[in-house]
NUDRENBA-19643 format. One line per 5 residues: number of its first residue (from 1); for each residue x, y, z of C-alpha. Coordinates in nm, 4 decimals, always signed. Example, Ala and Ser with C-alpha at 12.3 -4.5 7.8 and 13.67 -1.06 7.14 Angstrom:
BEGIN
1> +1.2300:-0.4500:+0.7800; +1.3670:-0.1060:+0.7140;
END
This chain:
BEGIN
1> +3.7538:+13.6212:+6.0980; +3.5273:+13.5439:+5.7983; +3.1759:+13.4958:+5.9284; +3.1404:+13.1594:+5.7277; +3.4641:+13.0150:+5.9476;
6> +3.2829:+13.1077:+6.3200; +2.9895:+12.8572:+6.2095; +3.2128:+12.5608:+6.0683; +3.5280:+12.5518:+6.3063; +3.6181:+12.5100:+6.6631;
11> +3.7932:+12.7898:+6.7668; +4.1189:+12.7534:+6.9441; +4.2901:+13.0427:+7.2058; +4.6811:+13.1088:+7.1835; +4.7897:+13.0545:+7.4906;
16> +5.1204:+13.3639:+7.4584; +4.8937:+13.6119:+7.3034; +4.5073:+13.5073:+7.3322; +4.4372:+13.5016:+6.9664; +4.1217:+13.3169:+6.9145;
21> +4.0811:+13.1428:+6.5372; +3.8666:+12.8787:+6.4150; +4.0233:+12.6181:+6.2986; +4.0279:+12.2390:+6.2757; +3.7550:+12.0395:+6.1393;
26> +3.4681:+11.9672:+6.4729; +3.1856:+12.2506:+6.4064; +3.2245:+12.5243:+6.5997; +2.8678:+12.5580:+6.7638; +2.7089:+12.3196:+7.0038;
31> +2.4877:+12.0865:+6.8408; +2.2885:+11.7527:+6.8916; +2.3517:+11.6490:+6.5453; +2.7468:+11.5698:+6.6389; +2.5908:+11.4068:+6.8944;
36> +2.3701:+11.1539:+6.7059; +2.6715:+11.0816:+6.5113; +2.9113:+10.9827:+6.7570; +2.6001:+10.8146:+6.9647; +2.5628:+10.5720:+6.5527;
41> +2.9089:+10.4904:+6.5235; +2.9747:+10.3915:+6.9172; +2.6284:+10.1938:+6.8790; +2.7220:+10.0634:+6.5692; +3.0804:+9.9525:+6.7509;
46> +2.8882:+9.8161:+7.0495; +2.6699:+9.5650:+6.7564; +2.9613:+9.4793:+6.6201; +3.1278:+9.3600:+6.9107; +2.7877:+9.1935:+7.0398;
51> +2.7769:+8.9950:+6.7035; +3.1659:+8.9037:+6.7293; +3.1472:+8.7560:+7.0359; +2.7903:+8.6214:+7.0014; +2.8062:+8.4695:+6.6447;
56> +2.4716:+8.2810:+6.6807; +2.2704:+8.5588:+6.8463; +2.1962:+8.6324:+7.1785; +1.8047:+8.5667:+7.1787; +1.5709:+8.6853:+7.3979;
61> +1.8284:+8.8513:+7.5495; +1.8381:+9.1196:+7.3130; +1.5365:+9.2962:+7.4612; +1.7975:+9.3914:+7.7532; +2.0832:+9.4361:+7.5753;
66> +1.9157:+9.6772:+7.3340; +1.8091:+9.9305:+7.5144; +2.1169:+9.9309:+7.7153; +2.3601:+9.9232:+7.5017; +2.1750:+10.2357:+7.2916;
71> +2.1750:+10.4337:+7.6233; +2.4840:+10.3169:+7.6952; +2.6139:+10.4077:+7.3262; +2.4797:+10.7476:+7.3539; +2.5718:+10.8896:+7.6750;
76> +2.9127:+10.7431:+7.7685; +3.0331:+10.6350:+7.4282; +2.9857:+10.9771:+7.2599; +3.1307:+11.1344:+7.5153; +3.4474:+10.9656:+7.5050;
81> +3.4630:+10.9331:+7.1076; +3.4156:+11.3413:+7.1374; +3.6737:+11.3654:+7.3646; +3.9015:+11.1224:+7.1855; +3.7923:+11.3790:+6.8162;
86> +3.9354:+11.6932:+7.0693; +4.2295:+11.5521:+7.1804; +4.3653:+11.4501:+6.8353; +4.2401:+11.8197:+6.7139; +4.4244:+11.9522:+6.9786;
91> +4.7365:+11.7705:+6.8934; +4.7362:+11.8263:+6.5274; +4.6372:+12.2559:+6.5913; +4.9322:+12.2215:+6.7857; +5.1505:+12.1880:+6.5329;
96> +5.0800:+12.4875:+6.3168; +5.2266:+12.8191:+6.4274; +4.9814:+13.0828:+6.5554; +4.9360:+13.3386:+6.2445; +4.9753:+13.6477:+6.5391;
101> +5.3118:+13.5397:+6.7214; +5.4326:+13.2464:+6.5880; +5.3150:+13.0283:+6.8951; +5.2503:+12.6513:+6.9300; +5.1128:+12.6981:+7.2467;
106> +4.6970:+12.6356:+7.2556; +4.4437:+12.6110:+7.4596; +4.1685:+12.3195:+7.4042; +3.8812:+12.3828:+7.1512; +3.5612:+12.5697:+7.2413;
111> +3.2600:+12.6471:+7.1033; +3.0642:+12.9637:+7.0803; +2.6614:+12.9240:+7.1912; +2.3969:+12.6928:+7.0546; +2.3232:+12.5827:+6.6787;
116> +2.1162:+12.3501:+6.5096;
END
């Protein structure tokens, strides 16, 4: 495998003959920054939401639902919009035939240490 493809891609194992490639688009290192993404756009969901059902603001209210909502946005929420990014990965690796046997057959994406 092309040393440029372990740092950008998730790497996937065939489950018939345990042929690991990289592929998909999710980085294929650990990282924070993915992180702090999904964390913005579940906040970012979460104000939304708070200003569609609140049209007129919440007030003082806000200095609660801040801070909670951020945490809440971070931990939970980017867990689950990671897991939702996997599982439709997953699905659409799936589809393509393993380049050793010819295989659909994969297991989840992992990563490979820590990166920055």
């Amino acid at each position: 495998m092309n040393p440029a493809e372990q740092v950008i891609r998730m790497y996937y194992e065939c489950k018939s003959c345990h042929h690991e490639e990289g592929r998909g688009l999710l980085p294929g290192t650990t990282c924070g920054l993915l992180l702090s993404v999904w964390g913005g756009l579940c906040f970012g969901f979460l104000l939304a939401l708070i200003g569609a059902i609140w049209p007129d603001g919440i007030g003082w209210w806000w200095l609660l639902a801040g801070p909670v909502g951020f945490l809440f946005s971070i931990v939970p929420g980017s867990l689950l919009l990671h897991c939702v990014a996997m599982f439709l990965e997953w699905i659409t690796i799936s589809v393509f035939p393993c380049k050793k046997c010819g295989s659909h057959r994969f297991s989840f994406g992992k990563t490979h240490g820590f990166g920055l």
